[in-house]
C-alpha positions as CSV (number, residue, x, y, z in Angstrom):
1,X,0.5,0.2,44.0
2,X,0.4,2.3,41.2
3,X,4.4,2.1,40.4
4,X,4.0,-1.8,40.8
5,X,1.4,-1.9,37.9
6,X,3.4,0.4,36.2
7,X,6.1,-2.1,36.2
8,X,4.0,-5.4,35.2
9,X,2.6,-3.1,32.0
10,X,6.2,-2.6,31.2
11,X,7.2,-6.1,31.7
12,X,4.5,-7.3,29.4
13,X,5.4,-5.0,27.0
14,X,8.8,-6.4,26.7
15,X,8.0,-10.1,27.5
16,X,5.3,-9.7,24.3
17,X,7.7,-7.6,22.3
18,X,10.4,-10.5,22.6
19,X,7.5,-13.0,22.1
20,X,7.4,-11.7,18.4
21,X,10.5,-11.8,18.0
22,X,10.5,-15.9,18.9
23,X,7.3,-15.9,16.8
24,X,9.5,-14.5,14.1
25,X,12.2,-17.2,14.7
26,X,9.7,-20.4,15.1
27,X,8.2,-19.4,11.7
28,X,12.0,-18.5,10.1
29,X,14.5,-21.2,11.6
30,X,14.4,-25.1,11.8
31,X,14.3,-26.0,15.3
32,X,15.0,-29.3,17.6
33,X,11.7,-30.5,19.1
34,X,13.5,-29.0,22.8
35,X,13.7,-25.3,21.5
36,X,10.0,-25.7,20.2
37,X,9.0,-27.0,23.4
38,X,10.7,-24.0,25.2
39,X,9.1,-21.5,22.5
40,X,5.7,-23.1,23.4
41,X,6.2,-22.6,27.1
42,X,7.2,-18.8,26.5
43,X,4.2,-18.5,24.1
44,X,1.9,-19.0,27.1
45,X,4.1,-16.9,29.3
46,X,3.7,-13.8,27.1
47,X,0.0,-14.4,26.7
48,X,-1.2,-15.0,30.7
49,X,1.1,-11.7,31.4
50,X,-1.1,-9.9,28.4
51,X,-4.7,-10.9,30.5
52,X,-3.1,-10.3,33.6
53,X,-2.2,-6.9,32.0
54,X,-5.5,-6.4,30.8
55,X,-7.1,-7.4,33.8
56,X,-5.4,-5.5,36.2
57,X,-5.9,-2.3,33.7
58,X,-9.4,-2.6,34.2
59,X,-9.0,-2.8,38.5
60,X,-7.2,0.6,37.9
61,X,-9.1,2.8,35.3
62,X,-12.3,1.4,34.1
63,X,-14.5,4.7,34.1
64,X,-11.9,5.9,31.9
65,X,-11.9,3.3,28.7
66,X,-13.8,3.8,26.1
67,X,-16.6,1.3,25.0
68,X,-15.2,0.1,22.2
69,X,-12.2,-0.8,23.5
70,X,-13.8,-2.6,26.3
71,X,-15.2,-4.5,23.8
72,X,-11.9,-5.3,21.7
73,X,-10.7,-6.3,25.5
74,X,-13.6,-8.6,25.9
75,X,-13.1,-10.7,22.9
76,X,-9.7,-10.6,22.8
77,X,-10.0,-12.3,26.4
78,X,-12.4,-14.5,25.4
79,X,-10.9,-16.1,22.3
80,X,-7.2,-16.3,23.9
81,X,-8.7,-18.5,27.0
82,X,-10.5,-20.6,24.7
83,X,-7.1,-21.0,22.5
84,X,-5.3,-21.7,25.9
85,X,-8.8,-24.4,26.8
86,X,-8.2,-26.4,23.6
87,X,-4.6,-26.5,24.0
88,X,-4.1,-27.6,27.5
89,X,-7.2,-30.1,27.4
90,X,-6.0,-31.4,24.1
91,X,-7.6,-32.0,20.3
92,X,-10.2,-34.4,21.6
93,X,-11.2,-32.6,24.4
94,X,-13.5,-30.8,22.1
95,X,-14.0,-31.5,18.2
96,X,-16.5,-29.4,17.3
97,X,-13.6,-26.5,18.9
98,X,-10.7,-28.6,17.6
99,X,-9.9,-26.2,14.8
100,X,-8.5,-23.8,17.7
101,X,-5.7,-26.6,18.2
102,X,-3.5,-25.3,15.6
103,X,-0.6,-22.8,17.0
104,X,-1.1,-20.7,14.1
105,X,-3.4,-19.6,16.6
106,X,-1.1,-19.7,19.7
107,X,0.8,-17.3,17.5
108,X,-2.4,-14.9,16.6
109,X,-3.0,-14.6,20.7
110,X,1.0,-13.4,20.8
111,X,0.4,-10.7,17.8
112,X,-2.9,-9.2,19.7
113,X,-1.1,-9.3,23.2
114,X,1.4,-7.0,21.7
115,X,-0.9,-5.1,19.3
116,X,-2.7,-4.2,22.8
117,X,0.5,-3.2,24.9
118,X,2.6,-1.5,22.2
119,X,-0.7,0.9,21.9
120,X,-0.9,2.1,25.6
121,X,3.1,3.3,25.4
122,X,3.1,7.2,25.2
123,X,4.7,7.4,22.2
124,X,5.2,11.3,20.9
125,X,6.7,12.7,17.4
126,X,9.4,15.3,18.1
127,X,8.9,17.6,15.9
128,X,11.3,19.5,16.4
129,X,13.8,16.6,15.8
130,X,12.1,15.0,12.7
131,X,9.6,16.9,10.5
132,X,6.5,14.8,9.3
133,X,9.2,14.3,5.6
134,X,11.9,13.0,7.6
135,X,9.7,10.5,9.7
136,X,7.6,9.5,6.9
137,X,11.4,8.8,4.8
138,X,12.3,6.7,8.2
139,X,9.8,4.9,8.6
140,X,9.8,3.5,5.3
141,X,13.4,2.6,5.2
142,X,13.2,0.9,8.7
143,X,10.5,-1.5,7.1
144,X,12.3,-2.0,4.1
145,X,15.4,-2.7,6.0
146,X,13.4,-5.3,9.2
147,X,11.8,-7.2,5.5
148,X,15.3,-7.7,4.0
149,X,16.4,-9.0,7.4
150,X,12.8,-11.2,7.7
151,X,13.6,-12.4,3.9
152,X,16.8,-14.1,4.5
153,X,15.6,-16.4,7.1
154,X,16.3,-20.1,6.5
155,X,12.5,-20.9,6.2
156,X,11.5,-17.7,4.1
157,X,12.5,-19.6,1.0
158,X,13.3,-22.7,-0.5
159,X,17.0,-22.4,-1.6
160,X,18.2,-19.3,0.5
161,X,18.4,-15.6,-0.9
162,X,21.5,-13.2,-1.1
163,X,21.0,-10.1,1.1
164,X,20.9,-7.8,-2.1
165,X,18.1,-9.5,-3.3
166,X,16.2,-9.8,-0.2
167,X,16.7,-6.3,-0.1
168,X,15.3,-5.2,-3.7
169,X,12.5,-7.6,-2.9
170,X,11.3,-5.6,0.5
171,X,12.2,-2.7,-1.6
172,X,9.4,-3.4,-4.6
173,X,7.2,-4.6,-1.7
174,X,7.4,-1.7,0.7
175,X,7.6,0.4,-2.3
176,X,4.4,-1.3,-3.8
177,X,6.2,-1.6,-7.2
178,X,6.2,-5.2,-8.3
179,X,9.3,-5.6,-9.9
180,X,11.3,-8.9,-8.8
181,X,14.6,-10.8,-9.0
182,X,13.0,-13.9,-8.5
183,X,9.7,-15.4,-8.7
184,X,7.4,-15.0,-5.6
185,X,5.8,-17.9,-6.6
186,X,8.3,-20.6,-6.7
187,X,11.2,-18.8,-4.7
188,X,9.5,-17.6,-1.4
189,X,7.7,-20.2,0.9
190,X,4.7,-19.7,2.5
191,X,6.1,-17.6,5.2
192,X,8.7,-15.9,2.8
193,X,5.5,-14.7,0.5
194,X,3.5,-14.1,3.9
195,X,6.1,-11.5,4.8
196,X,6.2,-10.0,1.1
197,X,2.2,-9.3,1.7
198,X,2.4,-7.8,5.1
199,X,5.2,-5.4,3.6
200,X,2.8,-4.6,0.9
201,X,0.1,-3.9,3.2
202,X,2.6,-1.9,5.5
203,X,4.1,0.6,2.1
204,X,1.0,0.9,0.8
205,X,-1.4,2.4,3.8
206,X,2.1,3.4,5.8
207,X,3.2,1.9,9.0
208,X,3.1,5.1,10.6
209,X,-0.9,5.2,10.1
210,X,-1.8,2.1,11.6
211,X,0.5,2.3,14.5
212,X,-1.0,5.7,15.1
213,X,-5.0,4.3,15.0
214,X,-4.1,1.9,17.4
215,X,-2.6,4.2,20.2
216,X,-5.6,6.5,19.7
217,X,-7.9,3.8,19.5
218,X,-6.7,2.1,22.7
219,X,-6.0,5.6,24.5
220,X,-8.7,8.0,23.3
221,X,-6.6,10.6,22.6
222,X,-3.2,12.2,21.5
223,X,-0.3,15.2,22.0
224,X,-1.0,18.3,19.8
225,X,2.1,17.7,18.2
226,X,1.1,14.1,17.5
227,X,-1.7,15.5,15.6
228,X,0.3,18.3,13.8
229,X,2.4,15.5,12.3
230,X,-0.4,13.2,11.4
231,X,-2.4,16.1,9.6
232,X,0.9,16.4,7.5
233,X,0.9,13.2,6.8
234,X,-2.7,12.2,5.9
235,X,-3.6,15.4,4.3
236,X,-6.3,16.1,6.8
237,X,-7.9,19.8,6.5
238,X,-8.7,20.0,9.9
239,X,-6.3,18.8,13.0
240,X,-9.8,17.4,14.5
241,X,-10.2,15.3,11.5
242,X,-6.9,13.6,11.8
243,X,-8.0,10.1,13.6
244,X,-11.4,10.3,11.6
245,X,-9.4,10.5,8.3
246,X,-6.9,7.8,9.6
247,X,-10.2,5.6,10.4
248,X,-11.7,6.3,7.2
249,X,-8.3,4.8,5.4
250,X,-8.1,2.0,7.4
251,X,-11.6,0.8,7.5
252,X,-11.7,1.7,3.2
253,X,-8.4,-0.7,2.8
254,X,-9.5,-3.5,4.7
255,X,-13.2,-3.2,3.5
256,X,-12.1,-3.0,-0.2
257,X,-9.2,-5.7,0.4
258,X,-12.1,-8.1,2.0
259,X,-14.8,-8.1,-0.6
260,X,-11.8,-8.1,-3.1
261,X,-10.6,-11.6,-1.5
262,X,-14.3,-13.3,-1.4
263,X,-14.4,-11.9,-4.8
264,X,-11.3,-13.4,-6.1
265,X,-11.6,-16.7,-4.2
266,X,-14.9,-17.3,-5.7
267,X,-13.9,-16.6,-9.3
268,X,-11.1,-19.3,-9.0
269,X,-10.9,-23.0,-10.6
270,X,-10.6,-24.9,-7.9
271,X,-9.0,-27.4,-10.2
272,X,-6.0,-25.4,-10.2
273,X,-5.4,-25.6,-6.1
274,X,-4.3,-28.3,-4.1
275,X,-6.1,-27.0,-1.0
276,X,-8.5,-24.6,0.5
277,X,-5.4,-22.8,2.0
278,X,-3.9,-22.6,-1.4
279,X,-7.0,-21.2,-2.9
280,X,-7.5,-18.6,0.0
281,X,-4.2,-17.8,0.3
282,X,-4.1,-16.8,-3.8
283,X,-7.5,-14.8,-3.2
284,X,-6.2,-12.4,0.0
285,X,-2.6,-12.1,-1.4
286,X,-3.8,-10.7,-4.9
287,X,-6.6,-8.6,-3.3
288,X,-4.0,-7.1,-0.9
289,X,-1.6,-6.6,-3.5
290,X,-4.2,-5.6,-6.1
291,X,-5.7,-2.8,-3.9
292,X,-1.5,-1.4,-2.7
293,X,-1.1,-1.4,-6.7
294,X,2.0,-3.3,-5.7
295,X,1.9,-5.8,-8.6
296,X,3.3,-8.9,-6.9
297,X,1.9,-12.0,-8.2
298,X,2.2,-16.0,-6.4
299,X,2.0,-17.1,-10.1
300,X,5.3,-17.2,-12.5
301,X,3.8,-15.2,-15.1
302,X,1.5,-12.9,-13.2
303,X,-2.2,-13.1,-14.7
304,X,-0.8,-14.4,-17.9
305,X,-0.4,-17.6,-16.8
306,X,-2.3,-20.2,-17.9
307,X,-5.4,-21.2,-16.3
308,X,-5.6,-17.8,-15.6
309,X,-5.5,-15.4,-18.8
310,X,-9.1,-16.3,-19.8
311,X,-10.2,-15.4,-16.7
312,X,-11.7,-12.3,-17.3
313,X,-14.1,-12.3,-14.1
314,X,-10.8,-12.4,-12.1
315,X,-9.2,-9.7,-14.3
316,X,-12.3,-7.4,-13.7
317,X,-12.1,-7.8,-10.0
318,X,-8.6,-6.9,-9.9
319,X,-9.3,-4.1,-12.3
320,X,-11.9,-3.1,-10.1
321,X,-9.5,-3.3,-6.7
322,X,-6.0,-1.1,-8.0
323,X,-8.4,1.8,-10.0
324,X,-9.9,2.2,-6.5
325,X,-6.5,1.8,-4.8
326,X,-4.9,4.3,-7.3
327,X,-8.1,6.8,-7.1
328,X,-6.6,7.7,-3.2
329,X,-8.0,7.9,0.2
330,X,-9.5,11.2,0.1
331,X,-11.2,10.8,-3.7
332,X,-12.7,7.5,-2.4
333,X,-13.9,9.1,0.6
334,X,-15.7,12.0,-1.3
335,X,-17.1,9.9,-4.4
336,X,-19.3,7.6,-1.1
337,X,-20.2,11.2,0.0
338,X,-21.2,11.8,-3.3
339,X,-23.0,8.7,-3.9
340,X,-24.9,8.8,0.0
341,X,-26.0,12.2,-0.8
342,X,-27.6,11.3,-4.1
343,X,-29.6,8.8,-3.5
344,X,-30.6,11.0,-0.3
345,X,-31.5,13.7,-2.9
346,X,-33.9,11.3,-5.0
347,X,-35.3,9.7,-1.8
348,X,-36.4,13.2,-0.6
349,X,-38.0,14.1,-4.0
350,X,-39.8,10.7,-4.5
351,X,-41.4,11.6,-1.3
352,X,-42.0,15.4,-1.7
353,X,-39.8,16.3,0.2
354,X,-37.1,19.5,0.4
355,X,-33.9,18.7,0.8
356,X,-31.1,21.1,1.8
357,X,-28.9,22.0,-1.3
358,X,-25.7,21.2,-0.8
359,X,-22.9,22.6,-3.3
360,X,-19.6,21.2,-4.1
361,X,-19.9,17.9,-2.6
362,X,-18.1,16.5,-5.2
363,X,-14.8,19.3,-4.6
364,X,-12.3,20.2,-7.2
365,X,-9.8,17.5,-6.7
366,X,-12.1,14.1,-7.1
367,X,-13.0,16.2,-10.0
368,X,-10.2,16.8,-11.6
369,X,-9.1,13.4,-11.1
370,X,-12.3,11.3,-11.9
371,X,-11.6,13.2,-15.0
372,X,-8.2,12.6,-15.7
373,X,-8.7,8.8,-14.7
374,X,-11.5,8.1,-16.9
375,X,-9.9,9.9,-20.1
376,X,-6.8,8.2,-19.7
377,X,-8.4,5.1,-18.8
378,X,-10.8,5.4,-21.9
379,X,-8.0,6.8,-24.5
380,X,-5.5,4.1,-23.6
381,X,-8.1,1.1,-23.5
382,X,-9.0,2.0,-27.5
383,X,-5.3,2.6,-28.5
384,X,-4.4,-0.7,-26.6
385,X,-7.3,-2.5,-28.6
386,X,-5.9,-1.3,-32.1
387,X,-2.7,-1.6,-31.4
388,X,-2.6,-5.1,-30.0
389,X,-6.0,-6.1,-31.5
390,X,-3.9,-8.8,-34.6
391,X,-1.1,-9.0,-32.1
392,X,-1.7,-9.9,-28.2
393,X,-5.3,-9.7,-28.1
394,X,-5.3,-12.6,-31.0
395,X,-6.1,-15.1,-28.7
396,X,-9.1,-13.5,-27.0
397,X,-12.1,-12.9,-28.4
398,X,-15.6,-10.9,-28.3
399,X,-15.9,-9.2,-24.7
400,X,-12.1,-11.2,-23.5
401,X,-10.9,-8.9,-26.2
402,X,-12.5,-5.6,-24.5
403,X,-11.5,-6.6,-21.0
404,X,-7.6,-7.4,-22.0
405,X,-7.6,-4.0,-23.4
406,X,-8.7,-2.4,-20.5
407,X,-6.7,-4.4,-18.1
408,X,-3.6,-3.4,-20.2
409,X,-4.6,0.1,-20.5
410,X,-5.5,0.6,-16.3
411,X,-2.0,-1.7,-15.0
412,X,0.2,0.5,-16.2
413,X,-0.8,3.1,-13.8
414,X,0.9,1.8,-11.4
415,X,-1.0,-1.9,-10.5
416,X,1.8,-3.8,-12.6
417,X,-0.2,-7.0,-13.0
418,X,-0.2,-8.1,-16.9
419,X,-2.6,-10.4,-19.0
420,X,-0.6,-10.1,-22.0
421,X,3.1,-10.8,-22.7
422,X,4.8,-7.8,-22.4
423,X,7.7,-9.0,-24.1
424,X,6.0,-9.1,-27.2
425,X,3.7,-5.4,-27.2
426,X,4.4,-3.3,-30.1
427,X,6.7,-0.8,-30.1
428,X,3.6,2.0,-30.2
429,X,2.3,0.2,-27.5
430,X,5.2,-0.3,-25.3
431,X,5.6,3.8,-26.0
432,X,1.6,4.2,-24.6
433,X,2.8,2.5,-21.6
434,X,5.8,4.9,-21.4
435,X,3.3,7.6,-20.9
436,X,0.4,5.7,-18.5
437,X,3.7,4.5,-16.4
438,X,4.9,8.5,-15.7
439,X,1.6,10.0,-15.1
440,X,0.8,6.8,-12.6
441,X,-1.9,6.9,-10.0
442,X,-4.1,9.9,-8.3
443,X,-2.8,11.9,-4.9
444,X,-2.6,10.4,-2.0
445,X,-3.3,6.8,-3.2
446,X,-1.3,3.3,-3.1
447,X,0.0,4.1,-6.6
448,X,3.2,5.8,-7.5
449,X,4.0,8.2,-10.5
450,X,4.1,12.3,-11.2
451,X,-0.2,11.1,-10.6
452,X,-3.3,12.4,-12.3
453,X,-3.2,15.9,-11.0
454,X,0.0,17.3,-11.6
455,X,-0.5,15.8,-15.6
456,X,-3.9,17.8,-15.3
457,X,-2.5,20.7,-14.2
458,X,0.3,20.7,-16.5
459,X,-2.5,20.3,-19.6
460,X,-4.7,22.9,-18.2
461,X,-1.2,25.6,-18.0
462,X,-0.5,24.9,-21.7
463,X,-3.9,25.7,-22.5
464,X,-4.5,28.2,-20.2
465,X,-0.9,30.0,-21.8
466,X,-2.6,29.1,-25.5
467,X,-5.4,31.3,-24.5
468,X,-3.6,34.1,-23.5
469,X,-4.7,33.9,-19.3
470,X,-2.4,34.5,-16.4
471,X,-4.1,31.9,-14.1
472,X,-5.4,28.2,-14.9
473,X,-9.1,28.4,-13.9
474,X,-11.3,25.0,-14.4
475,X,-14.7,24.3,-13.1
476,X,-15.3,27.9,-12.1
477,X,-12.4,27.6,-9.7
478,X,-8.6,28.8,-9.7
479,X,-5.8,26.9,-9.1
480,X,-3.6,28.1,-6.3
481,X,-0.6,29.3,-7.3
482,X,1.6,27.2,-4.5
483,X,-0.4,24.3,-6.2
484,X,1.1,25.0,-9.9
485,X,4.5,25.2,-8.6
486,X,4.5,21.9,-6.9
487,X,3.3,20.1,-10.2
488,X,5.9,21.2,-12.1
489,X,8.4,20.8,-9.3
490,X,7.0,17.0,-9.6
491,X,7.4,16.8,-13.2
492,X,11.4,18.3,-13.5
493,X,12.2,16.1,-10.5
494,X,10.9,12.9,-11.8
495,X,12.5,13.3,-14.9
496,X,15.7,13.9,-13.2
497,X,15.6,11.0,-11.5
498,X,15.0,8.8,-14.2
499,X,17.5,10.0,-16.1
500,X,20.1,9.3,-13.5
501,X,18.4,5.2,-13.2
502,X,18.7,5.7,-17.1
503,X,22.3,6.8,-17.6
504,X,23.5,4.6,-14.4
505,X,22.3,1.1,-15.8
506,X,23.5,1.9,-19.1
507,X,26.9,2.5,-17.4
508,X,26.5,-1.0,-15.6
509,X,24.8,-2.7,-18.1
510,X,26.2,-1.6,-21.3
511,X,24.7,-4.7,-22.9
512,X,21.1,-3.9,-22.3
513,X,19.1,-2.0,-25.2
514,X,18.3,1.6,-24.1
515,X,14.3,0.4,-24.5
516,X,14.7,-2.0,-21.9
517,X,16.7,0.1,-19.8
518,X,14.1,2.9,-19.6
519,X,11.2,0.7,-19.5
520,X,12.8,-0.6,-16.4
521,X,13.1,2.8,-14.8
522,X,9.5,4.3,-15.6
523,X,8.6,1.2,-14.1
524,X,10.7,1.9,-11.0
525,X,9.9,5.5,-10.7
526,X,6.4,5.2,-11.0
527,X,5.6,2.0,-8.8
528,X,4.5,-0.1,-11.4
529,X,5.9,-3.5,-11.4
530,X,6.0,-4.1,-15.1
531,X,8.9,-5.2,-17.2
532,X,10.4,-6.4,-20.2
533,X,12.2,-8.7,-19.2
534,X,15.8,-8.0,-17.4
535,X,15.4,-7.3,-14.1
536,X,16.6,-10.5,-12.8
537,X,19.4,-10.1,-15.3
538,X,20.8,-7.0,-13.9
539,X,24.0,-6.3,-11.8
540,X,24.2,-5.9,-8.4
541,X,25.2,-2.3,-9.3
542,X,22.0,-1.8,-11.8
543,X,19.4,-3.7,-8.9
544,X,21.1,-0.8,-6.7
545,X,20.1,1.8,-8.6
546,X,16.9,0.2,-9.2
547,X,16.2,0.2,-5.6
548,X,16.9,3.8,-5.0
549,X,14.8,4.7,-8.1
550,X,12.2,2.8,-6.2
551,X,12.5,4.3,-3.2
552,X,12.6,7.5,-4.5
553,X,9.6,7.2,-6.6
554,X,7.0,6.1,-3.6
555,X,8.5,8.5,-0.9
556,X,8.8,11.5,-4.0
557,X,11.9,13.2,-4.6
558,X,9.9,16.5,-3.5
559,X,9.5,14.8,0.3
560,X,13.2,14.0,0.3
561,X,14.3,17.8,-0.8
562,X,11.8,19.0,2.1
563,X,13.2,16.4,4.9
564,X,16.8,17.8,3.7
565,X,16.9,21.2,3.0
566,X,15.7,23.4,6.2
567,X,12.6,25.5,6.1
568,X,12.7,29.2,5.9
569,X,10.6,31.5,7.7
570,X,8.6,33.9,5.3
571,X,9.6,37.1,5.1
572,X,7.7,40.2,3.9
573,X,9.6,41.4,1.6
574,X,9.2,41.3,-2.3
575,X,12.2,41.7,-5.4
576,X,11.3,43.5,-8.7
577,X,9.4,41.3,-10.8
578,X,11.2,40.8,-14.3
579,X,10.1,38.1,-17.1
580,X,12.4,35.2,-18.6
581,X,12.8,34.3,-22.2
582,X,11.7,30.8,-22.0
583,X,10.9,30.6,-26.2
């Protein structure tokens, strides 16, 4: 009995994973009104077998499944048997129901049936055969390479895409960078900009995490050396912590990403949308995109288009969703620790109350980086107003003026949305953004760059050297040693690799100005999406190197040394320590 249920799970695993891959065709390929009829049919094939599966799950183990998951079962059920009601009784069976009709959600029923099979496969990370680098390196290239693929369908755009530039498109999406070959807007159809937003959703909170959740979710539990990899990976401090902290970044995206969207949706002229669709559509894909820092934008010129550059409640929103993005899991985590035990702290002395001190809630990194954000934020908002204040900012006024400023200071870490012409910055400017591009987003975030604490620690050694100390100490606490290295480890290895983008596309493209040419590969390096103009204008040869800039820049040249070279055991030995003239 047991082998035979064994064999139907298996069978609906594969009957539901080649019922995406027909969901992936119906959406990407015109089809005669036979083959839809035939993909219709095998719709409701994949979906009976995925409640029978469920079902018959229950008959076997049900003292063993968790509550919650009982409860994901239930609903799940439920709504695919009212989908399959509507749609066998017809439209008019039921108006006030007849929404359910559409096989968008046919299609939704097929993505859940597999969601809930792939997670019960016993799926463990050999670690032995791929370090957490090396499966973090593959794992982005495999989506990158399955949304080139998804890109070139027929029905992804409106006049068909070469392969190089479906593949620099996945690239920036995956890769959360934001710079494009062709216009998202205009180029990619519904489906084709569909697929660009579940890439950005998949590069910037990582594949790996998700897919991960949902077997422990579904399973209640994983291999030790599941866990080992997954602490690598998320930066847990405790291998117990490992699911909580993947929970906490799940449930912190999609939280963020939600209010974002009802944010941005109500901000909107509904003058400028044909439908509801178009209006809802504009609101999830910026939030998604805003929070990823990925940059990509439905409109031609980004924010800067009109209708939308005076909108400076949508700016702030936006604002608002990539600083939070680009703050990273753990400093978001810690600041609503922070903030919860605050107000606990004046609720218990408003009522006379003791409560339990608690030091360092707040820890050394959100510190370090709160810091580091804010000053950067704050200097480059004011330079960006005096700079641009006769120039860009000309045609906003009073607090438009302010919030322009800010918005061009805070992008250039990484978001790579723009209000202003970029084109047409000053040269002092465009050399600010030079700077806000390399130092990019905080640890452990959706944004790229060398990021806030390696710059910090940098400044601290320089004036920790100036003073004459041995060790950087800040906020009566010293920086590990292992911790300096790695900064400037960052630093040397970012530089190197834009200097190879640089020289490259100046070999290519002889004809570009050197300006453009580095702008371009900051830009690349550090995630940001932002450009002056010639990325569609490149050669193949240039977009190439762009792409591996890219790639390089979000997985970190640092990950790619440590998934190459092979680790060597410490040994307790020590050399004679001699200094190095260094000036």
């Amino acid at each position: 009995m047991h082998l035979d249920m064994k064999w139907l799970y298996l069978i609906a695993l594969w009957v539901s994973s080649f019922g995406i891959i027909i969901f992936i065709a119906d959406f990407g390929f015109d089809k005669s009104k036979p083959v839809q009829q035939i993909f219709n049919t095998f719709y409701f094939v994949v979906i009976a077998l995925g409640i029978a599966a469920t079902l018959v799950r229950y008959l076997e183990k049900f003292k063993q499944i968790k509550r919650s998951v009982i409860i994901f079962d239930a609903v799940t059920v439920i709504i695919t048997i009212i989908i399959l009601y509507v749609h066998f009784l017809g439209e008019d069976a039921h108006r006030h129901i007849s929404f359910l009709y559409n096989d968008i959600w046919v299609k939704f029923a097929i993505i859940l049936t597999f969601i809930r099979e792939f997670s019960e496969q016993n799926i463990n990370y050999k670690r032995t055969l791929l370090n957490p680098a090396q499966l973090f390196i593959i794992s982005f290239l495999g989506i990158i390479m399955l949304g080139a693929l998804l890109l070139i369908l027929p029905k992804a755009t409106h006049q068909g895409i070469s392969f190089l530039d479906a593949l620099f498109t996945s690239t920036s999406a995956v890769c959360v960078t934001g710079l494009i070959v062709v216009d998202t807007g205009s180029y990619f159809t519904t489906f084709g900009q569909s697929i660009i937003l579940c890439l950005i959703q998949a590069g910037g909170i990582g594949i790996l995490t998700v897919a991960s959740y949902f077997s422990y979710f579904f399973k209640g539990g994983t291999s030790y050396e599941n866990q080992l990899t997954l602490s690598d990976m998320t930066g847990a401090n405790k291998l117990g912590e490992v699911f909580s902290t993947l929970k906490r970044i799940l449930v912190i995206t999609f939280l963020i990403e939600f209010s974002a969207a009802i944010l941005i949706y109500t901000s909107l002229d509904k003058s400028l949308f044909n439908s509801f669709f178009e209006r809802f559509f504009f609101a999830v894909f910026h939030s998604v995109s805003a929070f990823c820092n990925a940059g990509f934008s439905t409109l031609s010129n980004s924010l800067y288009e009109t209708g939308f550059r005076y909108n400076y409640m949508l700016q702030s929103i936006i604002i608002a969703a990539f600083v939070l993005g680009g703050l990273g899991f753990p400093i978001v985590v810690n600041i609503v620790k922070y903030i919860k035990y605050f107000f606990t702290k004046k609720i218990f002395y408003l009522t006379g109350k003791q409560q339990p001190h608690r030091p360092w809630v707040l820890n050394l990194n959100s510190r370090i980086t709160l810091v580091t954000t804010t000053t950067l934020t704050v200097v480059g908002t004011v330079l960006f107003y005096i700079n641009e204040y006769n120039n860009t900012l000309a045609e906003h006024s009073g607090i438009g003026k302010f919030i322009t400023a800010l918005f061009g200071a805070a992008t250039p870490r990484t978001a790579g949305f723009n209000t202003v012409d970029t084109t047409a910055l000053n040269f002092s400017t465009v050399m600010m953004l030079f700077l806000l591009m390399w130092i990019g987003a905080s640890p452990a975030s959706t944004g790229g760059g060398v990021k806030t604490n390696t710059f910090a620690i940098a400044t601290l050694n320089f004036f920790s050297l100036a003073r004459g100390k041995s060790k950087i100490e800040v906020f009566r606490r010293e920086i590990a040693e292992v911790s300096v290295r790695r900064a400037f480890a960052v630093i040397s290895l970012s530089l190197l690799v834009i200097g190879f983008g640089i020289i490259s596309i100046s070999i290519f493209d002889s004809e570009k100005s050197l300006l453009n040419i580095a702008f371009e590969c900051f830009s690349a390096y550090s995630t940001v999406g932002l450009s002056l103009g010639i990325t569609a204008s490149l050669s193949p040869e240039s977009k190439f190197v762009i792409i591996a800039v890219m790639f390089i820049g979000r997985v970190s040249m640092l990950t790619l040394l440590i998934a190459v070279f092979k680790k060597v055991k410490q040994k307790n030995y020590k050399y004679p320590v001699e200094e190095i003239t260094i000036n």
